[in-house]
VONUZA-445449 format. One record per residue (C-alpha): residue in one letter; x, y, z. Coordinates in steps of 0.5 Angstrom, whole numbers, plus 500, padded with zeros to 3 digits. Example, Ala and Ser with C-alpha at 12.3 -4.5 7.8 and 13.67 -1.06 7.14 Angstrom:
# residues 2
a525491516/s527498514/
//
This chain:
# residues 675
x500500500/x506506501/x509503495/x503505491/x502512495/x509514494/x508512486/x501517486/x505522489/x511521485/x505522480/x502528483/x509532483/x510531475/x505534473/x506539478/x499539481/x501541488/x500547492/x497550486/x491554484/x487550480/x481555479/x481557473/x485550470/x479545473/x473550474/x470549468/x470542468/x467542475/x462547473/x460542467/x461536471/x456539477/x451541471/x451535467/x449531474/x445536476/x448536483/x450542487/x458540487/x463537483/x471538485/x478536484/x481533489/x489531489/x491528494/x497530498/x502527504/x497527510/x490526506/x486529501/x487536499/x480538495/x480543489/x476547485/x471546492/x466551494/x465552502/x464545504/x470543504/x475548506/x472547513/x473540513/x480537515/x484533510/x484526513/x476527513/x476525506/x475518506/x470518499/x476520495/x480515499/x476509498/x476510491/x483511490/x484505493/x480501488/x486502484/x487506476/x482508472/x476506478/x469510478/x466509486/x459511486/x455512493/x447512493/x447514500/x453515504/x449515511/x447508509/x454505507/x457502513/x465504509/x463512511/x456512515/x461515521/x465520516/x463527519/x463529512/x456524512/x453525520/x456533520/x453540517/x456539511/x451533511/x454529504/x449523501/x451522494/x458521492/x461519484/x467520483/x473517477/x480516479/x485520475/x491517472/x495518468/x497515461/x502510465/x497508471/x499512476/x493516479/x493523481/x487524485/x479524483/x474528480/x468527483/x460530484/x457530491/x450531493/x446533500/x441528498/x440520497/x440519488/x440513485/x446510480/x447515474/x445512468/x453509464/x453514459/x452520465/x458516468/x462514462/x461523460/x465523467/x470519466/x471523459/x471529464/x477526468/x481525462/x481531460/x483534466/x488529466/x491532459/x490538461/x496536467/x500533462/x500538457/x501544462/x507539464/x510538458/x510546456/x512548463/x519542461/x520545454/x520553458/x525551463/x529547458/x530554454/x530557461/x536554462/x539554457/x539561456/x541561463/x547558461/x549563456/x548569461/x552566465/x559562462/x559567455/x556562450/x551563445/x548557440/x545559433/x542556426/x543555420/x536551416/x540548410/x534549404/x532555407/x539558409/x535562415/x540564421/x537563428/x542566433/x541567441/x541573445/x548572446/x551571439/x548579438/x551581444/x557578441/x556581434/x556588438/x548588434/x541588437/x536583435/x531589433/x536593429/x539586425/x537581421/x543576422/x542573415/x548569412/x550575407/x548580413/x552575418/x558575413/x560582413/x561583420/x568578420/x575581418/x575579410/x580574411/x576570416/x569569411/x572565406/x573559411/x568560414/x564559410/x568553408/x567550414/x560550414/x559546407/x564541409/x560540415/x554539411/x558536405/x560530410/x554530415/x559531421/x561537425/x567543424/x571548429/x574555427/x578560431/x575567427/x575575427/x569579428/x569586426/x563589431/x560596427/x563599434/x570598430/x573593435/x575587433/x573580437/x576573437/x571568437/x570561437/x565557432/x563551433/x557546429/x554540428/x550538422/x542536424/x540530420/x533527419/x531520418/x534519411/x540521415/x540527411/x543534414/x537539414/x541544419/x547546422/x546547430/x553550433/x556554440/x559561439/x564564445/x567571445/x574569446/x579576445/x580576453/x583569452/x586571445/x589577449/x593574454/x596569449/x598573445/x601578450/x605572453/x607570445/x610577443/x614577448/x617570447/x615567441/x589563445/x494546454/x487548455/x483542452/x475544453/x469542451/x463547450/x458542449/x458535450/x454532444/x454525444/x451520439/x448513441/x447507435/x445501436/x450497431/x448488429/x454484430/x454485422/x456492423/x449493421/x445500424/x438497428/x438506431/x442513430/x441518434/x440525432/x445528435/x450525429/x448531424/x451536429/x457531429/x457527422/x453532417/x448526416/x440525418/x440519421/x435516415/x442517410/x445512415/x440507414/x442501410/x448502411/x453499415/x458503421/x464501418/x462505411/x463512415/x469510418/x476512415/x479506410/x485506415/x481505422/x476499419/x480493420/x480496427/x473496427/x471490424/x476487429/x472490435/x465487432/x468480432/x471481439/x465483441/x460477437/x465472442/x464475448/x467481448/x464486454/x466493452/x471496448/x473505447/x477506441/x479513439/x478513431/x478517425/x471517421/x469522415/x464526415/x459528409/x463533407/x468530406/x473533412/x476527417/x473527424/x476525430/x471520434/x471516441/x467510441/x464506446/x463499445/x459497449/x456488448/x448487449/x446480451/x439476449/x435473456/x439466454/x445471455/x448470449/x451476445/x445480441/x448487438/x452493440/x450499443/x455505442/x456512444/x460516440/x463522442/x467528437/x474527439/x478532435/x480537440/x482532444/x487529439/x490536436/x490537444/x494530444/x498532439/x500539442/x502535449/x506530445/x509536440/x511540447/x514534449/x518533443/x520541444/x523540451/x527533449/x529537443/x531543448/x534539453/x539535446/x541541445/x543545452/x547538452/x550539446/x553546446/x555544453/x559538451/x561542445/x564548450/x566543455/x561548459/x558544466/x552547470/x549546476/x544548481/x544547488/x536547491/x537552498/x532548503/x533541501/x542542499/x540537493/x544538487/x543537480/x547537475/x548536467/x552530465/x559535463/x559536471/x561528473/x567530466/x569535470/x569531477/x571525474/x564521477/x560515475/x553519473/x550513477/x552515484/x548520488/x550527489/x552529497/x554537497/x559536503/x562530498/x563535493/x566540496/x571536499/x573535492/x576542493/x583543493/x585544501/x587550500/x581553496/x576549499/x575556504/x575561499/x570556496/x566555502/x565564502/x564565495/x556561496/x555563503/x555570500/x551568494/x546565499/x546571504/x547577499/x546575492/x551577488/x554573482/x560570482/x564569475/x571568473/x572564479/x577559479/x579554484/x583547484/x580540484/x581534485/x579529481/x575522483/x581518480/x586523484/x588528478/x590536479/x585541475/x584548474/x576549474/x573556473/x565557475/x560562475/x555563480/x548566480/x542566486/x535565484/x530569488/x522567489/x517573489/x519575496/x526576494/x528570498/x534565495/x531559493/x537556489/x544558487/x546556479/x552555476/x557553470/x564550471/x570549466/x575546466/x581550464/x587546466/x590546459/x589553458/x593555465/x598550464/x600553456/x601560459/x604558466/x609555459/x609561455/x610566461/x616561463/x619561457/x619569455/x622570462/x628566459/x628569453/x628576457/x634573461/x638572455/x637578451/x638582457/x645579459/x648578452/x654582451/x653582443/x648587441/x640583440/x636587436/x628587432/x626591427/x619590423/x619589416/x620597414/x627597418/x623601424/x627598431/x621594435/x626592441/x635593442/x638589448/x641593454/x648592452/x646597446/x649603453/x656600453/x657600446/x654606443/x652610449/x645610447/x640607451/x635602447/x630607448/x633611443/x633606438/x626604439/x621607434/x627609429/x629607422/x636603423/x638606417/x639613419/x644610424/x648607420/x654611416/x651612409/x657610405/x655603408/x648603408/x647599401/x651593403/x646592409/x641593404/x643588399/x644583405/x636584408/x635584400/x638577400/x635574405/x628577403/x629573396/x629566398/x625567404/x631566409/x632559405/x640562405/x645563411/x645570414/x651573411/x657577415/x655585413/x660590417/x658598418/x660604422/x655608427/x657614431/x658613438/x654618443/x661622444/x662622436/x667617434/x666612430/x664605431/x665599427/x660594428/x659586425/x652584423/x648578421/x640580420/x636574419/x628574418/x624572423/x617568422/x610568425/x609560427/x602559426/x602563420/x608563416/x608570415/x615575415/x614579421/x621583421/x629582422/x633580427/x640582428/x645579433/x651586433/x658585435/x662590436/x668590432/x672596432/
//
């Protein structure tokens, strides 16, 4: 019994039900379920952890404690689906001492239908009460109430599946605000551009004064960055697979932004690209900081307005025997067109084997059968229809003919196929939100402030080296911290909970599951109920170690590099290509008598005697034409010293390159002093 009460509640919290205002959800079907029975209440009740939780319920039940409830019990506890009707509860010795029955609310008649969901698990009832003893409703009344039931039922799960889909974007916009990611699309018959908030943000444009095309979006990367971009894109949709590139952007402001690109091919079930869905992060910060390093040493509502009902009376041929005639307001016929001919001749071609099957069934024995079904109408259009089989037997008790109450389903499907479209977007926005995360090896988590739960999405046990099957425990978690860190951690979300400010770039060390090293950084949001309380703290991580250690490498090896030149007795000079002196070591000052600023920013041709000019062209000249293929050569020239003598020095200029792009990026001269 307490496994089957914690399914229901399970059930109760996934569609979200609890402690909230049903009024305007349920109140029209109570009030049509009230009209329907003639009785002076019909309510909603959703069960709750101590009992019965009534709503869409007038006074009587307001007054009355949860665990008075025992109506509703009752029927829950007669399993899925169940219908409970009480004649008079004041006779019936399951509630004759309920106080809802001997007190002022004074309940005589009771029906009630046990929602449950599509895979078994009930939610609560739907239920109409009368003050007065009444006789059985008639089973088409009760089979209406069971209609009714079901589409609160629907109306549940398809709020629950929008809601899933909104988080999902919620969530993943989250992510972007807070790591600096933005997502995008390309359709590839269309060639429509879908972009983030972010991505403009990124672009330097807005969503009202851009229309990010693919010519509009072009434009705005540096000239020599479009063609592989585009590039990228066609072979990523040539072999159905996926790219990265590293990319410029000019922003309208002028500034120039490094970026970082990255798609993946959608394909359909043919297997065949239909768009390019990718992540875009701004990565100038980063790009800055490698570079300054590399310089210097060489980065739902579904309701019915009316119920119009059609009750038949079908032969075991399939043969009509009656027709009501509500079935012109449903089918477009007068009952007199459908005589002679048999129920399956209005059923669509696609639905009779499932008709004629039921006949049979129920020719066998077969008591009663619901199936939703397409049936054509006189115009020609497709119509939605539930019927309800239901056998009638002779006095020998043998099978005589089938009585079926047919009712207009065509909300309810497009209601149907809404719930199961919403559902396709939430799995689809959650597909995605893990794809970019996995793409820029982004995690995020969130931490539930009353309970200390942790959530996460699966990049997060990559980062911590965890098996996704092992529960989540905070405290183990921030043991995980590095020692050392762990109490700078510990007040970056103590202040998060006590004054909800963000925390962002933070970065911290953690050690692994399997004992490994790493740099982590994280942002951290707060997330605040409509008092202004905290009730959650959100967040995203990264693992930088990589990053870290290449910079640690690059600083370590321009500090040497410095150390060399700064110590060298022979002179180390750079020039770019026009000749103009970028960088002189110090031993410039006791050779010449100048200081190396001097130098810096002047043509090295105007200190060198002019007679010897032309040899030093012509040996720069050499090393130009064969793209420093040849040895440097020996060239000798004189300078002045700063006292005004004269100084003969020995030089070899050699060329210098950019080792990523090959490019000649000036001279470099080692210079001794010869006099």
């Amino acid at each position: 019994m307490r496994e089957a009460e914690a399914r229901r509640l399970e059930a109760l919290r996934i569609v979200e039900a609890l402690n909230r205002p049903p009024q305007e959800r349920f109140g029209l079907v109570t009030a049509l379920a009230a009209d329907l029975f003639k009785t002076p209440l019909a309510l909603v009740s959703l069960t709750e952890i101590e009992g019965s939780s009534p709503l869409s319920t007038p006074a009587v039940a307001a007054n009355s404690p949860p665990q008075a409830w025992t109506l509703s019990a009752e029927a829950l506890g007669m399993g899925p689906n169940a219908l409970l009707v009480v004649e008079d509860a004041a006779t019936d010795r399951r509630f004759a001492t309920d106080p809802l029955v001997t007190g002022a609310a004074h309940i005589r008649f009771y029906a009630g239908v046990v929602l449950t969901t599509r895979d078994g698990r009930t939610l609560g009832t739907l239920c109409v009460i009368d003050t007065k003893p009444r006789r059985r409703p008639t089973p088409a009344k009760l089979d209406r109430l069971k209609m009714l039931a079901r589409i609160v039922v629907d109306e549940l799960e398809l709020a629950r599946a929008h809601r899933l889909a909104s988080e999902k974007q919620r969530l993943l916009e989250l992510t972007e605000s807070v790591s600096g990611v933005g997502h995008w699309r390309i359709e590839v018959g269309a060639g429509d551009v879908g972009w983030s908030d972010m991505v403009y943000t990124i672009h330097g444009v807005s969503r009202e004064d851009f229309e990010p095309d693919l010519r509009n979006s072009l434009a705005l990367y540096h000239p020599d960055d479009r063609s592989k971009l585009t590039a990228c894109v066609r072979e990523a949709v040539a072999a159905k697979g996926s790219f990265e590139a590293q990319l410029r952007i000019n922003r309208p402001d002028g500034e120039i932004r490094d970026v970082i690109s990255r798609g993946v091919c959608e394909l359909d079930e043919h297997g065949e690209a239909t768009a390019v869905f990718g992540v875009f992060q701004d990565i100038t910060d980063q790009t800055r900081i490698l570079n300054a390093i590399k310089r210097s040493e060489r980065r739902y509502k579904l309701l019915a307005d009316n119920m119009s009902d059609v009750v038949t009376r079908i032969r075991l041929d399939g043969g009509s025997g009656y027709i009501s005639p509500t079935i012109e307001r449903l089918l477009g016929y007068r009952p007199e067109e459908m005589t002679g001919r048999s129920a399956q001749d209005f059923v669509h071609q696609d639905d009779r084997s499932q008709i004629l099957a039921i006949f049979g069934q129920m020719a066998q024995g077969l008591e009663q059968k619901t199936l939703q079904h397409r049936a054509i109408h006189k115009d020609g259009r497709t119509v939605w229809v539930e019927t309800s089989f239901r056998l009638v037997r002779d006095e020998q008790d043998q099978p005589l003919e089938i009585v079926a109450v047919i009712r207009d389903a065509t909300d309810r499907k497009a209601l149907e196929d809404a719930t199961i479209a919403a559902r396709d977007e939430a799995r689809e926005q959650a597909q995605r939100a893990a794809t970019a995360e996995r793409m820029a090896g982004l995690g995020h988590w969130r931490l539930e402030v009353a309970t200390r739960s942790v959530t996460w999405s699966e990049q997060m046990y990559q980062i911590y080296g965890l098996d996704p099957a092992l529960p989540l425990d905070l405290d183990a978690l921030l043991a995980m911290t590095h020692p050392d860190d762990q109490a700078e951690s510990s007040q970056r979300l103590h202040r998060a909970l006590t004054t909800g400010q963000p925390t962002m770039e933070a970065v911290f060390r953690l050690i692994r599951a399997d004992g490994q090293l790493r740099d982590i950084t994280g942002n951290m949001l707060v997330q605040k109920d409509a008092d202004g309380q905290v009730i959650a703290v959100v967040g995203t991580m990264s693992d930088v170690t990589e990053q870290q250690h290449a910079q640690a490498a690059l600083a370590q090896s321009e500090a040497r590099y410095r150390l060399l030149a700064e110590n060298a007795s022979d002179l180390i000079m750079h020039s770019d290509v026009k000749g103009q002196v970028t960088y002189v070591s110090p031993s410039i000052l006791p050779t010449t008598g100048y200081a190396p600023e001097a130098l810096v920013g002047t043509n090295i041709l105007d200190w060198i005697a002019p007679e010897d000019v032309p040899g030093v062209q012509a040996a720069v000249a050499k090393q130009f034409k064969s793209r420093g293929a040849e040895p440097p050569i020996a060239v000798e020239y004189r300078v002045r010293h700063k006292d005004g003598r004269e100084l003969w020095l020995e030089a070899r200029p050699t060329l210098a390159f950019d080792p990523e792009t090959g490019a000649i990026t000036g001279i470099t001269d080692v210079v001794r002093d010869i006099s």
